[in-house]
C-alpha positions as CSV (number, residue, x, y, z in Angstrom):
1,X,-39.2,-20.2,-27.7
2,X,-40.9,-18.4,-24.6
3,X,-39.4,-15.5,-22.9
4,X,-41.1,-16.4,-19.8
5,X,-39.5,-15.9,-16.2
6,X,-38.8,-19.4,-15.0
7,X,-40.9,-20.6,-12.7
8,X,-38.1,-22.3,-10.3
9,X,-35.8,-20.8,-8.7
10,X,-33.3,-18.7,-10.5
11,X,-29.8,-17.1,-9.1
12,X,-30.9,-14.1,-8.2
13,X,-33.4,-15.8,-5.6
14,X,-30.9,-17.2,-4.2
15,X,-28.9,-13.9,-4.2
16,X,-26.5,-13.7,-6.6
17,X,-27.7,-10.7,-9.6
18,X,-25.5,-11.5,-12.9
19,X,-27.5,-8.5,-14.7
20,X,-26.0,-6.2,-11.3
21,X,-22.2,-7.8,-12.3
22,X,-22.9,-7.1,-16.2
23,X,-23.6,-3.6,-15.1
24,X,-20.7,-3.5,-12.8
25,X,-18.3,-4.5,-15.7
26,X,-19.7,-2.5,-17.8
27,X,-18.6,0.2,-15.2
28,X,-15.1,-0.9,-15.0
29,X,-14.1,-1.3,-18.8
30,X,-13.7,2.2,-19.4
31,X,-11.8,2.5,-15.9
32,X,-9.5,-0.2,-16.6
33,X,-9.1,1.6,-20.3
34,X,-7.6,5.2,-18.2
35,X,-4.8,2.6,-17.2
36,X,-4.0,1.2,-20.6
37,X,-0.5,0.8,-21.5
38,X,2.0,-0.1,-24.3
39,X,2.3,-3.3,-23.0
40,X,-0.9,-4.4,-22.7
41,X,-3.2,-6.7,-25.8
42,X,-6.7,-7.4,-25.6
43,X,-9.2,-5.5,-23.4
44,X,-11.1,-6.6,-20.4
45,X,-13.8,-9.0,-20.8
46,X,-12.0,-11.8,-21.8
47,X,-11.3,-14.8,-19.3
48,X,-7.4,-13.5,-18.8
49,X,-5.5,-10.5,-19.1
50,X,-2.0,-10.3,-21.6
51,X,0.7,-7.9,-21.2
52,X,4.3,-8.1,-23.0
53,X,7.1,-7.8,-21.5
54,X,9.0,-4.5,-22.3
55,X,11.6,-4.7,-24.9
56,X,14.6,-2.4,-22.7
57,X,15.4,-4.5,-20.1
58,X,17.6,-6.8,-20.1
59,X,17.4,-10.3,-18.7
60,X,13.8,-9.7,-17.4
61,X,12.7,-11.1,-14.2
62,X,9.0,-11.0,-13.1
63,X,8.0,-9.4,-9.7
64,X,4.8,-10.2,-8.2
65,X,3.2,-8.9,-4.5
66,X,0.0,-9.4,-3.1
67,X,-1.8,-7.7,-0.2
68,X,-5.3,-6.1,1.0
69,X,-6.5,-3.6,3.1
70,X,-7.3,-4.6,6.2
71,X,-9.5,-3.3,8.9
72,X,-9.4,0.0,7.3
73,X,-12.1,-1.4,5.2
74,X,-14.3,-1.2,8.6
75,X,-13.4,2.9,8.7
76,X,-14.7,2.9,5.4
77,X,-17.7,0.8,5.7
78,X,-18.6,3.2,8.8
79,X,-18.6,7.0,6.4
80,X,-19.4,4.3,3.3
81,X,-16.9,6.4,1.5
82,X,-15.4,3.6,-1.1
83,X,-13.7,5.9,-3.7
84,X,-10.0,5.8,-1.9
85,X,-9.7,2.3,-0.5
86,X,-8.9,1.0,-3.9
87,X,-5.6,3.3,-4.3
88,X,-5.2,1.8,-0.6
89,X,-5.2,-2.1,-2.7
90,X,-3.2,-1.1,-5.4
91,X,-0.3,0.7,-3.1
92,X,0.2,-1.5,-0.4
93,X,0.9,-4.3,-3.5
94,X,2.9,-2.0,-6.0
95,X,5.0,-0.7,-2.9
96,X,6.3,-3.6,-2.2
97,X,7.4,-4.7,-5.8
98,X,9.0,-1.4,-6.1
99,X,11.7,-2.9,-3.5
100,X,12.9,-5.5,-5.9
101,X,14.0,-2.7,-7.7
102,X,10.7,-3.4,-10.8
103,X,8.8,-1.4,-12.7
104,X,5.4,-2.0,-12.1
105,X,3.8,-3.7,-15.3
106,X,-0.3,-4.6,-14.2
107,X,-2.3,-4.8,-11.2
108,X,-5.5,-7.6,-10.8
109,X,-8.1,-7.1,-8.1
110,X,-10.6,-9.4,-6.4
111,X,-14.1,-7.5,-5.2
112,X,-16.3,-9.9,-2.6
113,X,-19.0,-8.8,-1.5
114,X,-22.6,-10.4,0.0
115,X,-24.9,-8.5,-2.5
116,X,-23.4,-6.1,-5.0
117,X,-24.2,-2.8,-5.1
118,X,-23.2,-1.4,-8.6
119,X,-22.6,2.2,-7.0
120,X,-20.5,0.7,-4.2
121,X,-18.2,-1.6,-6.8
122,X,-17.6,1.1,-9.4
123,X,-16.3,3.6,-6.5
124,X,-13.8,1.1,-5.4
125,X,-12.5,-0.1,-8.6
126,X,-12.7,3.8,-9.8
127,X,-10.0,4.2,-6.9
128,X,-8.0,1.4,-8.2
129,X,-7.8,2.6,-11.3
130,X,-6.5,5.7,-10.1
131,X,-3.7,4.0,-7.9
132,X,-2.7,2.0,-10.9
133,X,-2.4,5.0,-13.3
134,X,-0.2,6.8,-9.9
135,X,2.1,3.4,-10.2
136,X,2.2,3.4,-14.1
137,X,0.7,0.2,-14.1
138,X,-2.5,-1.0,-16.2
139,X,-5.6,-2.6,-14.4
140,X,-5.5,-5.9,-16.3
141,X,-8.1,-7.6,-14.8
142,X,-10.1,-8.5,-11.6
143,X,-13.0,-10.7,-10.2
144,X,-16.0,-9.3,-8.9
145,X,-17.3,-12.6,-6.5
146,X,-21.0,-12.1,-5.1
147,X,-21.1,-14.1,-2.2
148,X,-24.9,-14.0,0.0
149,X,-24.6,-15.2,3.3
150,X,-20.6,-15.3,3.6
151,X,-20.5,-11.1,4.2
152,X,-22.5,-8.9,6.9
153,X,-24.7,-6.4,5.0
154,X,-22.3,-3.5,3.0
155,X,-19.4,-4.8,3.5
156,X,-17.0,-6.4,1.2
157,X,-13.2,-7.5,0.8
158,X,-10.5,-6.8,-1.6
159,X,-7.6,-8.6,-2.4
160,X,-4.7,-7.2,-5.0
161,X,-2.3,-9.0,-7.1
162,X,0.7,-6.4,-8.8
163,X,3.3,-7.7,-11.3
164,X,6.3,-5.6,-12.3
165,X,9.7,-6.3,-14.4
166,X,13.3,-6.2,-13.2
167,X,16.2,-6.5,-15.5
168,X,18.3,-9.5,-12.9
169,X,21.3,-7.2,-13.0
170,X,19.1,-4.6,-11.4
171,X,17.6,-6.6,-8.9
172,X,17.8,-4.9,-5.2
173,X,18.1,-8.0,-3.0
174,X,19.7,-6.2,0.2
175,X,23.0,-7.9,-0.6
176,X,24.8,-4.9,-1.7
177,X,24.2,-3.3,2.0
178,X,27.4,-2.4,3.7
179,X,27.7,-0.7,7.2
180,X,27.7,3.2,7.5
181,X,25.0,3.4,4.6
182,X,22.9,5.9,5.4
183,X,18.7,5.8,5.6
184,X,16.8,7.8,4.0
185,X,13.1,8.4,5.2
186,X,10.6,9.0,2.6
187,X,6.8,10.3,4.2
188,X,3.9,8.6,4.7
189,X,0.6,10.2,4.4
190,X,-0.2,9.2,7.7
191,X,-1.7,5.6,8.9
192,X,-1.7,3.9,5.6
193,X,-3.0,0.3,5.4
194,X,-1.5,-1.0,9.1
195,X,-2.6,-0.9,12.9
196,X,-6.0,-0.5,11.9
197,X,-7.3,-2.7,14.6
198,X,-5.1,-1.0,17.4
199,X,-6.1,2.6,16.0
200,X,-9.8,1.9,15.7
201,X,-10.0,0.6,19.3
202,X,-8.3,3.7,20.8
203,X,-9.9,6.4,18.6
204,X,-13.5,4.9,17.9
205,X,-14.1,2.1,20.7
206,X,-11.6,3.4,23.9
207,X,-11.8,6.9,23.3
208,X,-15.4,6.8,21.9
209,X,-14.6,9.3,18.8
210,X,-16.9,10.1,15.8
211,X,-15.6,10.2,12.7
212,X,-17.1,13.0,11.5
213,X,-15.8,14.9,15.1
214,X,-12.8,16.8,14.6
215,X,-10.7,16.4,17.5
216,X,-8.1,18.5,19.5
217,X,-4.4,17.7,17.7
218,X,-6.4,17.4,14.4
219,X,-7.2,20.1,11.7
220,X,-9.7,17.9,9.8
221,X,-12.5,15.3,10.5
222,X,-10.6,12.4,11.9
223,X,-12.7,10.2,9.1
224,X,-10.6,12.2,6.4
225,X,-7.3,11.3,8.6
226,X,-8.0,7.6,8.8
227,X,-9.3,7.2,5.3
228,X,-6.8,9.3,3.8
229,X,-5.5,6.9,1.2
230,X,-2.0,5.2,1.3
231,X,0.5,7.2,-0.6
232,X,2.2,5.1,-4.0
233,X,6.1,5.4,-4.5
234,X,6.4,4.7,-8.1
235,X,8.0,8.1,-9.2
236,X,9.9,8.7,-6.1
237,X,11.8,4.7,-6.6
238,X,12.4,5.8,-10.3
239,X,13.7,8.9,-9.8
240,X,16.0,7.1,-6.9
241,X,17.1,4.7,-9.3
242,X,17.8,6.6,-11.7
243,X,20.0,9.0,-9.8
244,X,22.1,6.0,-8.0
245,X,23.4,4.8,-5.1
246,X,20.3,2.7,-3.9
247,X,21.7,-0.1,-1.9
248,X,18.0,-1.1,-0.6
249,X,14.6,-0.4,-0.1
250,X,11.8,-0.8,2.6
251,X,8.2,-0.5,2.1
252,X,7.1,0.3,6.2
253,X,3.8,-1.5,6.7
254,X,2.8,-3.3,9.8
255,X,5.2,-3.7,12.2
256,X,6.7,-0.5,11.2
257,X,10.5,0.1,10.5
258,X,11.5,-2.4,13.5
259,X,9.9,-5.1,11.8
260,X,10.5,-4.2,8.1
261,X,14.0,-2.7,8.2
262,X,15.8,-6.2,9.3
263,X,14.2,-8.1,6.0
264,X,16.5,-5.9,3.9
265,X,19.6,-6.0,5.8
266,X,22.2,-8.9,5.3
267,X,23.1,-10.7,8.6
268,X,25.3,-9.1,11.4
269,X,23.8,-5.2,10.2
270,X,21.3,-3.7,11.9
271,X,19.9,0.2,11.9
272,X,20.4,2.7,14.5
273,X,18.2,5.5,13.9
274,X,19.9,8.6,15.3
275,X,17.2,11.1,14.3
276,X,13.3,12.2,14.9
277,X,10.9,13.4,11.9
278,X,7.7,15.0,12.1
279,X,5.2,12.6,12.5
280,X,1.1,12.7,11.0
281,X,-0.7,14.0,14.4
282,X,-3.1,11.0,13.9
283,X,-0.4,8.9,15.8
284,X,0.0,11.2,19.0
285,X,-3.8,11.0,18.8
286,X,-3.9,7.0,18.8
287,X,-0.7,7.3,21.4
288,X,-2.8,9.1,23.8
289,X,-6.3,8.0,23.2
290,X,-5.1,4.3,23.7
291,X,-2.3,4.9,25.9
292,X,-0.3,3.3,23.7
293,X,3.5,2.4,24.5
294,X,6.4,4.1,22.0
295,X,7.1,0.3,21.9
296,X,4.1,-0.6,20.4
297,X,3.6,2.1,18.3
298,X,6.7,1.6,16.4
299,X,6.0,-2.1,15.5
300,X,2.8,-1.4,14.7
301,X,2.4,1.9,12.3
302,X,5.3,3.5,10.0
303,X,4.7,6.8,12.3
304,X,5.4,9.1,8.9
305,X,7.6,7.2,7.6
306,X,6.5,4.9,4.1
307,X,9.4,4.2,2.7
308,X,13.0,3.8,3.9
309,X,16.1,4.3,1.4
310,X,19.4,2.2,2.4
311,X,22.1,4.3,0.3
312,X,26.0,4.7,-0.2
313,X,27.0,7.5,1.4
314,X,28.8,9.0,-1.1
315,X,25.3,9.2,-3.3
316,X,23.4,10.1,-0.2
317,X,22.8,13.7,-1.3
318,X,22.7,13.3,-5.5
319,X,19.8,11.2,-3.8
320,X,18.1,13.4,-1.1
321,X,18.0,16.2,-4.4
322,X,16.7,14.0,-7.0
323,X,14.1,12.9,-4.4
324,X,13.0,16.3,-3.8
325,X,12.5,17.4,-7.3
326,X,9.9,15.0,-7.3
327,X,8.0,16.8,-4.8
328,X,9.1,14.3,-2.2
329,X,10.0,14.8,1.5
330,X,13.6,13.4,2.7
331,X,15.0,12.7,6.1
332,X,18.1,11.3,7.4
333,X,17.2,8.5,9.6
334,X,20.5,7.3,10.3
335,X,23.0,4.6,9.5
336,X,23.6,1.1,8.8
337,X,25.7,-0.4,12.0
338,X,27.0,-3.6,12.5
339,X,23.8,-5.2,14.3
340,X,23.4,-6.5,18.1
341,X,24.3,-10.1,19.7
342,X,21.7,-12.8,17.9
343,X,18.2,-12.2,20.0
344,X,18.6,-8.4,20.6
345,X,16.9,-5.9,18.6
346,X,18.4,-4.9,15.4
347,X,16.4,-1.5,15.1
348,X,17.8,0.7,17.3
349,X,16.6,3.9,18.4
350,X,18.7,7.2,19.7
351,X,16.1,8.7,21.3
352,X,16.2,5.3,23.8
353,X,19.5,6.1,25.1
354,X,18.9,9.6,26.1
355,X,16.1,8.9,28.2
């Protein structure tokens, strides 16, 4: 048998390198190992991931999300800096199972790209291997797709896929809300995975910023700000479950708490949010560089603000303490109040009225 190159065309003439995605897995397998847990059989290589269920919770109910990043991928494409975007995948999926109530179980992610660069790959999965071992989860699997023509030269996509377990008793379904709960305001680290397209118009094309620049409000390089990675709640919901008193739970993503709030509150309840936080400066930044509305800017980015708490009151403070001992930052947002006439907003803001 000859070892010859054939002398048609092959794949790689017509772009797509399988010995780049052999090298690219081989890459990943001891990434994906770091994430490895109980629950997990097999390794990766195989054409599908297993995972048992854990043996402690009763009733089991799977919990899946899915989600990407966004235009935040341009931000990175612009400081080709891949090595946080991939905690960026992972969170913005394993956030928003969190709110069920689940424990996250496995993450899958889905690479495109037009021609794969090895480098590139391994320093995006190496960042969601890293959000998965911050959510407890193990990087089951993924796809790496090498696609020429369909992307623009260094650039890519990512899609995630998280799975998690909830006993059905446990489930947080927003039906145990009740007015007079109070919300508690967990921090963001600043833009997240949202508004990407409104921030990188007024900062880069409106404003004409560099990223490496670091300007007036800032105390960093505002590429470090707007690639600073999405922060994961996993320990912070455990800890909140745990201590008790969780009526529900919002993951703030776009269209910030005055579009995320109402998807966890029963009909006829609403929020009125009686009191400010310190917000990230890179949103008085966007607010002025764009001119931006408060309007706007509140149903666009979660302004500091990546998780929201809906708790009894009488377990509002067992709750604020267990919070902190995990390092997290708590603030009262306000209260649960019987919401508006059907049409008018059911996020309300104090800071309206006084004006």
């Amino acid at each position: 048998m000859s070892d010859a190159r054939p002398t048609g065309l092959t794949y790689k003439d017509a772009g797509v390198d399988i010995d780049a995605g052999e090298r690219l897995v081989d890459r990943i397998k001891p990434l994906a190992a770091s994430t490895r847990t109980p629950h997990v059989l097999g390794g990766v290589g195989g054409f599908a991931g297993l995972c048992a269920l854990p043996s402690d919770i009763e009733d089991p109910i799977l919990v899946s999300g899915t989600d990407g990043v966004g235009t935040k991928l341009k931000v990175a494409f612009l400081a080709d800096r891949h090595d946080t975007v991939g905690i960026d995948l992972v969170a913005m999926c394993v956030n928003d199972v969190l709110t069920i109530g689940a424990q996250p179980l496995f993450f899958l992610d889905y690479f495109a790209t037009g021609k794969l660069d090895v480098d590139r790959g391994a320093a995006v999965v190496a960042g969601i291997a890293e959000g998965c071992r911050q959510s407890g989860c193990a990087l089951l699997g993924g796809e790496t797709a090498e696609l020429p023509g369909f992307y623009a030269d260094g650039e890519y996509d990512l899609a995630g896929f998280a799975v998690g377990v909830v006993g059905r008793g446990a489930i947080l379904d927003g039906s145990a809300v009740r007015e007079g709960d109070v919300l508690l305001g967990l921090t963001s680290s600043g833009l997240h995975s949202n508004g990407y397209s409104l921030a990188r118009r007024a900062l880069l094309e409106h404003a004409g910023l560099a990223l490496d620049a670091t300007p007036e409000g800032l105390d960093e390089p505002l590429v470090d700000a707007m690639l600073r990675p999405t922060r994961i709640y996993a320990r912070a919901v455990k800890a909140a479950l745990a201590a008790g008193g969780v009526r529900a739970l919002c993951h703030v993503t776009g269209g910030g708490i005055p579009g995320n709030l109402p998807r966890v509150l029963p009909a006829g309840l609403g929020a009125h949010i009686a009191h400010d936080w310190p917000e990230p400066p890179i949103f008085a930044l966007i607010r002025s560089a764009g001119d931006v509305a408060e309007s706007e800017m509140r149903r666009t980015f979660n302004l500091g603000i990546g998780l929201v708490i809906v708790a009894a009151p009488e377990s509002s403070e067992a709750l604020r303490a267990a919070l902190e001992a995990e390092g997290e930052q708590v603030f009262e947002l306000g209260r649960v109040v019987a919401s508006a006439a059907e049409g008018e907003a059911r996020v309300t803001y104090a800071a309206d009225e006084a004006r």
